[in-house]
Biopython code that builds the backbone (N, CA, C, O; Angstrom):
import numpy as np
from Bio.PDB.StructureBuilder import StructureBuilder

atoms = [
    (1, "UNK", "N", (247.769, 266.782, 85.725)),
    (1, "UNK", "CA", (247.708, 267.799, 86.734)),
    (1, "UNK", "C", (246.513, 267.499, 87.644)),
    (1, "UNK", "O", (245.462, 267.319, 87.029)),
    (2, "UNK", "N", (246.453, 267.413, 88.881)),
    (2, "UNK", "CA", (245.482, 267.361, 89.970)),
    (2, "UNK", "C", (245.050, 268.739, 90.163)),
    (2, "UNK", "O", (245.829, 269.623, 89.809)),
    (3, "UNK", "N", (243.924, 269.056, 90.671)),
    (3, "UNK", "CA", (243.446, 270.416, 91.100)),
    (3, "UNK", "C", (242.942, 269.866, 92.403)),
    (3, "UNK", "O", (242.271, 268.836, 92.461)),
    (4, "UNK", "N", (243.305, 270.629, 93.514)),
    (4, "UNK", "CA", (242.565, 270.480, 94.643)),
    (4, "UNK", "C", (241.323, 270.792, 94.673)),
    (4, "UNK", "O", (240.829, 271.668, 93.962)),
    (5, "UNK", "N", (240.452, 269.823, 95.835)),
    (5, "UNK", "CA", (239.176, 270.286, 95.788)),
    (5, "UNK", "C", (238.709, 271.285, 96.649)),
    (5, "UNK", "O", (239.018, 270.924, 97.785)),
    (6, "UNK", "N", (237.970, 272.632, 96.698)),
    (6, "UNK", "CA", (237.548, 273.362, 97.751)),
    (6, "UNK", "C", (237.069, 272.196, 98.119)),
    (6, "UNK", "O", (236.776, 271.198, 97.462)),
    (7, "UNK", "N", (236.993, 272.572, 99.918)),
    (7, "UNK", "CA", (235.956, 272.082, 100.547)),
    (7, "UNK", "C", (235.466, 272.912, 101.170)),
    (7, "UNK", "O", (236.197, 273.900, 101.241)),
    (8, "UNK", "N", (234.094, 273.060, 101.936)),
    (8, "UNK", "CA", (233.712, 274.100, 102.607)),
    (8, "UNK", "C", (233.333, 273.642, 103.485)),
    (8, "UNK", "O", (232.364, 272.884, 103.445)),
    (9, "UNK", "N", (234.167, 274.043, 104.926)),
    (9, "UNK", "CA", (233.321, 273.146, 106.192)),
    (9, "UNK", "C", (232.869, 274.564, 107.015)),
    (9, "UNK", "O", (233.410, 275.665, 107.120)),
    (10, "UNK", "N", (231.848, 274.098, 107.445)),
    (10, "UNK", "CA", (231.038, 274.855, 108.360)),
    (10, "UNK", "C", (231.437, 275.023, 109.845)),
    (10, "UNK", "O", (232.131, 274.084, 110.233)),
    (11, "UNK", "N", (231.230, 275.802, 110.617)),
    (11, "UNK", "CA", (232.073, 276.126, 112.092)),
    (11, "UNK", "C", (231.055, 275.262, 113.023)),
    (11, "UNK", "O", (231.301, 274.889, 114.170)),
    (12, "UNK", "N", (229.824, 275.015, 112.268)),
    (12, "UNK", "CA", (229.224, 274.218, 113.522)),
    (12, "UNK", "C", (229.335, 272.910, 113.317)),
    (12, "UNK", "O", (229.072, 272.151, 114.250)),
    (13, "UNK", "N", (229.799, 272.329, 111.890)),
    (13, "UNK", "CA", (230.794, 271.198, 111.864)),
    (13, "UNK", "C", (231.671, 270.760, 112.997)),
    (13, "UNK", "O", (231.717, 269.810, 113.780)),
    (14, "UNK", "N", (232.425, 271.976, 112.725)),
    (14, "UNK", "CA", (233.598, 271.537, 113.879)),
    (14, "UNK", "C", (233.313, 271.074, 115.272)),
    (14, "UNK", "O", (233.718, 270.038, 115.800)),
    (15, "UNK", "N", (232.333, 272.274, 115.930)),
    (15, "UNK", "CA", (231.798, 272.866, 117.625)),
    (15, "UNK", "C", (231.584, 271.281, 117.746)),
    (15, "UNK", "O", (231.037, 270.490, 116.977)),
    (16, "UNK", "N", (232.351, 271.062, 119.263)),
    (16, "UNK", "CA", (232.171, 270.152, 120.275)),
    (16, "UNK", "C", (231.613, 270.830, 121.550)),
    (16, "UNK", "O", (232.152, 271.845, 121.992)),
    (17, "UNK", "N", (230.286, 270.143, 122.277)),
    (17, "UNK", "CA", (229.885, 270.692, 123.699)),
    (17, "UNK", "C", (231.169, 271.057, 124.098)),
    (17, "UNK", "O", (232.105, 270.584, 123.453)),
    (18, "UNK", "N", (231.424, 271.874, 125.122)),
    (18, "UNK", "CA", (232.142, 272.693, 126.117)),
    (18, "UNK", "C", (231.435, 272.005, 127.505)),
    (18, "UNK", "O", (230.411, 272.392, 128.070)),
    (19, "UNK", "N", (232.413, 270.729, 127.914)),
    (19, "UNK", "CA", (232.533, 270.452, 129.296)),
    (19, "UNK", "C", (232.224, 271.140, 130.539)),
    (19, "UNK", "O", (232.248, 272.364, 130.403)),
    (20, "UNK", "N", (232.008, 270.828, 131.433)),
    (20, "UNK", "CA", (230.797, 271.818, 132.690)),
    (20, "UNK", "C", (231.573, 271.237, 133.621)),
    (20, "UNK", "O", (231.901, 270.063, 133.447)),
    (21, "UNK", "N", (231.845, 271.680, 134.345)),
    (21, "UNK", "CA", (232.261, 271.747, 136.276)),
    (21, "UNK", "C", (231.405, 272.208, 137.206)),
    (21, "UNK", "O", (230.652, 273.155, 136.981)),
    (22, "UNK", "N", (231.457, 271.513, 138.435)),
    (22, "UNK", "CA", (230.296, 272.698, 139.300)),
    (22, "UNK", "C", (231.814, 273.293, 140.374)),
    (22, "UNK", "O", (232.927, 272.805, 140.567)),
    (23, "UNK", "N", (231.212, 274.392, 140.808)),
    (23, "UNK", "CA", (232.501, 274.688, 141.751)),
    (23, "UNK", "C", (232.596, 274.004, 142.705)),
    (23, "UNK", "O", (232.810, 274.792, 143.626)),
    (24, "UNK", "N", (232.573, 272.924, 143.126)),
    (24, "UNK", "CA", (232.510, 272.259, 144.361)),
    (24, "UNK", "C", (233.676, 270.555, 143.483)),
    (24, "UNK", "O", (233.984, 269.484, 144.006)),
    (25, "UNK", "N", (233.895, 270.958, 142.440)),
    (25, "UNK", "CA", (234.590, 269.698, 141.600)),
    (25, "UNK", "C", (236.159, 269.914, 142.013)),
    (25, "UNK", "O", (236.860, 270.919, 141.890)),
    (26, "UNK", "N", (236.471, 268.601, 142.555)),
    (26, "UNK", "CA", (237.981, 268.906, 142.935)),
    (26, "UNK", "C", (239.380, 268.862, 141.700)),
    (26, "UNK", "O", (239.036, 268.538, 140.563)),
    (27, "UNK", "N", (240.080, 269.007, 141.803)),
    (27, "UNK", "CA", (241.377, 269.431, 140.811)),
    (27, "UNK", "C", (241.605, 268.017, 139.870)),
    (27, "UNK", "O", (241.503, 267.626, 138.707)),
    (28, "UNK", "N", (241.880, 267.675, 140.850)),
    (28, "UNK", "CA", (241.541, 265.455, 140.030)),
    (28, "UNK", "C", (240.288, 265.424, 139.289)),
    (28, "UNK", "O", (240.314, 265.346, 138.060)),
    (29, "UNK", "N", (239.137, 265.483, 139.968)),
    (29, "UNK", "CA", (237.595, 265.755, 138.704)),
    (29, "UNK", "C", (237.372, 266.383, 137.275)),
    (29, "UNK", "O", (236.797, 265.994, 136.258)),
    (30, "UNK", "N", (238.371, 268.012, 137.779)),
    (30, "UNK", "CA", (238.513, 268.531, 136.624)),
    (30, "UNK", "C", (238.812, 268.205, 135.176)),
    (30, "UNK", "O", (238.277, 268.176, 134.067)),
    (31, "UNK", "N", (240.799, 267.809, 136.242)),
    (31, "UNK", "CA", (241.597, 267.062, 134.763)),
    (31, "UNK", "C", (241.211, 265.960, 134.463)),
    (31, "UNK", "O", (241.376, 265.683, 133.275)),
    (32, "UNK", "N", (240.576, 264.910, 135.317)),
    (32, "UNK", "CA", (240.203, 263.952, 134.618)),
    (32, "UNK", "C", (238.905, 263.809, 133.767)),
    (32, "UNK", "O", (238.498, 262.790, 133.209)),
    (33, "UNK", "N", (238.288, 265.168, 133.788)),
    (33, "UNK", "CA", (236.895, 265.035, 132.940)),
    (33, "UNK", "C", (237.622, 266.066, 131.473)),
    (33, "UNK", "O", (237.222, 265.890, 130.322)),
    (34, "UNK", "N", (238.360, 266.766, 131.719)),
    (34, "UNK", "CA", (239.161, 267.932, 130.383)),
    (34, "UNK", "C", (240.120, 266.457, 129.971)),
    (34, "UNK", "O", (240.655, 266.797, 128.916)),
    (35, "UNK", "N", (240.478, 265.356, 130.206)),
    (35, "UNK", "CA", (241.405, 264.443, 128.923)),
    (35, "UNK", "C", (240.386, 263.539, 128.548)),
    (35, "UNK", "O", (240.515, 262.855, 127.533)),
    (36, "UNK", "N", (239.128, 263.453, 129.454)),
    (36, "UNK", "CA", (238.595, 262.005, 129.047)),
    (36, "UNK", "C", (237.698, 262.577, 127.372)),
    (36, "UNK", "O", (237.522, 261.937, 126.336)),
    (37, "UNK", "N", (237.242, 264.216, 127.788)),
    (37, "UNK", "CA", (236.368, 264.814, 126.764)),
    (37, "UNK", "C", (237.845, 265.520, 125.726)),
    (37, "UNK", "O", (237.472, 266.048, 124.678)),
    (38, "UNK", "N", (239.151, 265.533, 125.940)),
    (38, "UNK", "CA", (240.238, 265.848, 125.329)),
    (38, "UNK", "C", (239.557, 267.474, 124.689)),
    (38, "UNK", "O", (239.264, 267.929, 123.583)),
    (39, "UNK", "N", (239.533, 267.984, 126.215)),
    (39, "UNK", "CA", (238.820, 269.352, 125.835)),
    (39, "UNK", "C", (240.304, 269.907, 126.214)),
    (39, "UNK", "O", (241.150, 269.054, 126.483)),
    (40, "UNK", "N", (240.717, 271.444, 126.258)),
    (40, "UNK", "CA", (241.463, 272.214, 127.281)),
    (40, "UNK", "C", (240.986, 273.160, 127.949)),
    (40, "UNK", "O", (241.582, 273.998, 128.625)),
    (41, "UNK", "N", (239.176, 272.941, 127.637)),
    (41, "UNK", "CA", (238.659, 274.351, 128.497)),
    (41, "UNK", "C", (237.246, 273.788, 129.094)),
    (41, "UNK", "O", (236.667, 272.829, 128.584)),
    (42, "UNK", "N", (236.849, 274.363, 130.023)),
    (42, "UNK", "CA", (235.856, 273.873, 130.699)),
    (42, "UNK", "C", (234.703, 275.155, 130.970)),
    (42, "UNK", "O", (235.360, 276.164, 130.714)),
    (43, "UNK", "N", (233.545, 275.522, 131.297)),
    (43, "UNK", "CA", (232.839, 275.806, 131.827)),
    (43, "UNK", "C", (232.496, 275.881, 133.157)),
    (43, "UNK", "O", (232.151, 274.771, 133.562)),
    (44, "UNK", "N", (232.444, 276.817, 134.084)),
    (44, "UNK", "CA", (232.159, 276.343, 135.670)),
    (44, "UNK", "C", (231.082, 277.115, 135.807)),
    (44, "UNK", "O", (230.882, 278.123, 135.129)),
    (45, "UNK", "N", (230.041, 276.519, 137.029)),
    (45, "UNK", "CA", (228.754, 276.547, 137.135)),
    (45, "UNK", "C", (228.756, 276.795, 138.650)),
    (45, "UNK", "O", (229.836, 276.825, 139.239)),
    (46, "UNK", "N", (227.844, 276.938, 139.173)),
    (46, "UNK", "CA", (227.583, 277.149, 140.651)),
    (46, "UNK", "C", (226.030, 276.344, 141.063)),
    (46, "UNK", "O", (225.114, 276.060, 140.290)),
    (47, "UNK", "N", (226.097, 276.168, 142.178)),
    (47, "UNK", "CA", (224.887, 275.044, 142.415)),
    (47, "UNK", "C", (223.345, 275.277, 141.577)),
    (47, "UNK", "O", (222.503, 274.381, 141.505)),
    (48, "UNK", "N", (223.180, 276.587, 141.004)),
    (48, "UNK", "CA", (222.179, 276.806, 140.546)),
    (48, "UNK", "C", (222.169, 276.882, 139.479)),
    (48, "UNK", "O", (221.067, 276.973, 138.938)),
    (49, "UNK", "N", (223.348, 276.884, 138.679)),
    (49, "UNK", "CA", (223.250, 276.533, 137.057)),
    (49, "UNK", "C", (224.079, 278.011, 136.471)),
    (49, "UNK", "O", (224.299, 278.245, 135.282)),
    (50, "UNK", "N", (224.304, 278.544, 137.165)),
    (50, "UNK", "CA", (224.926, 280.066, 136.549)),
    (50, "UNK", "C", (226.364, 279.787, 136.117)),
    (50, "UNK", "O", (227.068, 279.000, 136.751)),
    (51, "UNK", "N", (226.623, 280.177, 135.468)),
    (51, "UNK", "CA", (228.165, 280.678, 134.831)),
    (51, "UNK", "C", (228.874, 280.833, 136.039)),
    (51, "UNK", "O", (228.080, 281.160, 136.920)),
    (52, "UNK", "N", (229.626, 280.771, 136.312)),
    (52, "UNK", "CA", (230.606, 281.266, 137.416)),
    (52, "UNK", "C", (231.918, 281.860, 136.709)),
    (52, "UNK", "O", (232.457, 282.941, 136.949)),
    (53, "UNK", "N", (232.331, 280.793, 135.693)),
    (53, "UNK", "CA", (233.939, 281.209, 134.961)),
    (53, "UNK", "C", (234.233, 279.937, 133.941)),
    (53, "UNK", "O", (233.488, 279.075, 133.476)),
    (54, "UNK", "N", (235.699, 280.211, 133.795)),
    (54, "UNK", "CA", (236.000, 278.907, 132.865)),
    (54, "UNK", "C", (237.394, 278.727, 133.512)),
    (54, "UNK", "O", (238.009, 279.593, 134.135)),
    (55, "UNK", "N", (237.860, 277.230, 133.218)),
    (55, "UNK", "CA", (239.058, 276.917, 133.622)),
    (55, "UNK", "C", (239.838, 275.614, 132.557)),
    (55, "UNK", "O", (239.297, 274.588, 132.146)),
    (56, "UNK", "N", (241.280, 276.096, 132.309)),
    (56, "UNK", "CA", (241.674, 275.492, 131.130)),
    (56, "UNK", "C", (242.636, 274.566, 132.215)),
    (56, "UNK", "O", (243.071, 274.803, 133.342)),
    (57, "UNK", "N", (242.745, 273.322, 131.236)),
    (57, "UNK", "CA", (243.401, 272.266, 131.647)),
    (57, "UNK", "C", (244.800, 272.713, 131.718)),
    (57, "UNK", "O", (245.488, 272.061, 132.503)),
    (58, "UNK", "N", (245.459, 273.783, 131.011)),
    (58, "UNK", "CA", (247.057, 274.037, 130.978)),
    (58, "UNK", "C", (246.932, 274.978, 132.804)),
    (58, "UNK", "O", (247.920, 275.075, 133.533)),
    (59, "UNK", "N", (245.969, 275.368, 133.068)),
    (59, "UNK", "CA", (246.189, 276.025, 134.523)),
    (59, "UNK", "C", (245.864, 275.296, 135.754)),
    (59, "UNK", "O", (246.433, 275.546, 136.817)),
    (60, "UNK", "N", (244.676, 274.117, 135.587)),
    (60, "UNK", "CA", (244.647, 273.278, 136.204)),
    (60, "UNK", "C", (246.065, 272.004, 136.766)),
    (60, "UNK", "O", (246.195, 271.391, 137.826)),
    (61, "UNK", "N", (246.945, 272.024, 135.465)),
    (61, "UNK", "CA", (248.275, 271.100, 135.370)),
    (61, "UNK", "C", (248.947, 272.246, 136.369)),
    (61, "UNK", "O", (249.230, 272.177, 137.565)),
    (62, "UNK", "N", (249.080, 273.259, 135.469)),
    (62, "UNK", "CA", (250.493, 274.448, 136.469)),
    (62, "UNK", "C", (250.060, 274.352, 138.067)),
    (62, "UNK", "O", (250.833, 274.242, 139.018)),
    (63, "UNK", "N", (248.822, 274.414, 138.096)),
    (63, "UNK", "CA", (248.327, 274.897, 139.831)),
    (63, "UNK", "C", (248.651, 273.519, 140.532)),
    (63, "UNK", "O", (248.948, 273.389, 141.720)),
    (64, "UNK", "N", (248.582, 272.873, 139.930)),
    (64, "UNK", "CA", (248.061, 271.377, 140.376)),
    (64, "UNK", "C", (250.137, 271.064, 140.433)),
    (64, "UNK", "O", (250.761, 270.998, 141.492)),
    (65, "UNK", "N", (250.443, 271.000, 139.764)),
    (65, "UNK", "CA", (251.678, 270.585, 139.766)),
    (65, "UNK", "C", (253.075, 271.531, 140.098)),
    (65, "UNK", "O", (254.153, 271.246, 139.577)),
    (66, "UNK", "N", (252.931, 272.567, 140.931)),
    (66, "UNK", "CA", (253.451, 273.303, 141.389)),
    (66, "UNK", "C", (253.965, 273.185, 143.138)),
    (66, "UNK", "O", (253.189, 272.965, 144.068)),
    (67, "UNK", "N", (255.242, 273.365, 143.240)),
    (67, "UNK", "CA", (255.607, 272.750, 144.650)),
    (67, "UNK", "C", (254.748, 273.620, 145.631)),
    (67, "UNK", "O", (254.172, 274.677, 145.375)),
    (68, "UNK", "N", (254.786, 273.067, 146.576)),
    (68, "UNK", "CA", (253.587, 273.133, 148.063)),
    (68, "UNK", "C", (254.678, 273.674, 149.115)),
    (68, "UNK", "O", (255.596, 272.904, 149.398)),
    (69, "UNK", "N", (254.645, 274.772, 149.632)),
    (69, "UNK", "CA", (255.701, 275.121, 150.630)),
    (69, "UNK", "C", (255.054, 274.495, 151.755)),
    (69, "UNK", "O", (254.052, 273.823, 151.999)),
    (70, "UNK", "N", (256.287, 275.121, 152.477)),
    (70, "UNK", "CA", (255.852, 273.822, 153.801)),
    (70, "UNK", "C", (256.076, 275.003, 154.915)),
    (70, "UNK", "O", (255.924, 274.759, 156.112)),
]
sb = StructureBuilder()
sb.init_structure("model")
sb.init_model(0)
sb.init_chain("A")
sb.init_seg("    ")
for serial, (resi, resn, name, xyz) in enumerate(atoms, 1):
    if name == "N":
        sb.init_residue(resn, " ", resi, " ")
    sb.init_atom(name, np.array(xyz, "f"), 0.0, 1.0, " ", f" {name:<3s}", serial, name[0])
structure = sb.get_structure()
């Protein structure tokens, strides 16, 4: 008979930095900095370092890949 082993992992084990944008980062900058860090969420900043918001790569794709009326 095998018994599994507890393991106990810790949550700051897991935690990866949370990726940063400044608002002035264009839609291409975004997604290509959310696959290279294979994040889906980002941080946005404003020229002085403040929080502004957050923006996830699944809304960046929809906005980004959504037809353009004419």
């Amino acid at each position: 008979m095998v018994r599994a082993q507890r393991r106990t992992t810790s949550a700051r084990s897991l935690v990866r930095p949370v990726p940063e944008l400044t608002e002035d980062a264009t839609v291409a900058d975004a997604i290509g900095l959310l696959r290279r860090r294979r994040a889906s969420l980002a941080v946005v900043r404003d020229s002085s370092g403040r929080l502004t918001g957050m923006e996830s790569l699944d809304e960046l794709l929809a906005r980004n890949l959504q037809p353009q009326a004419v």
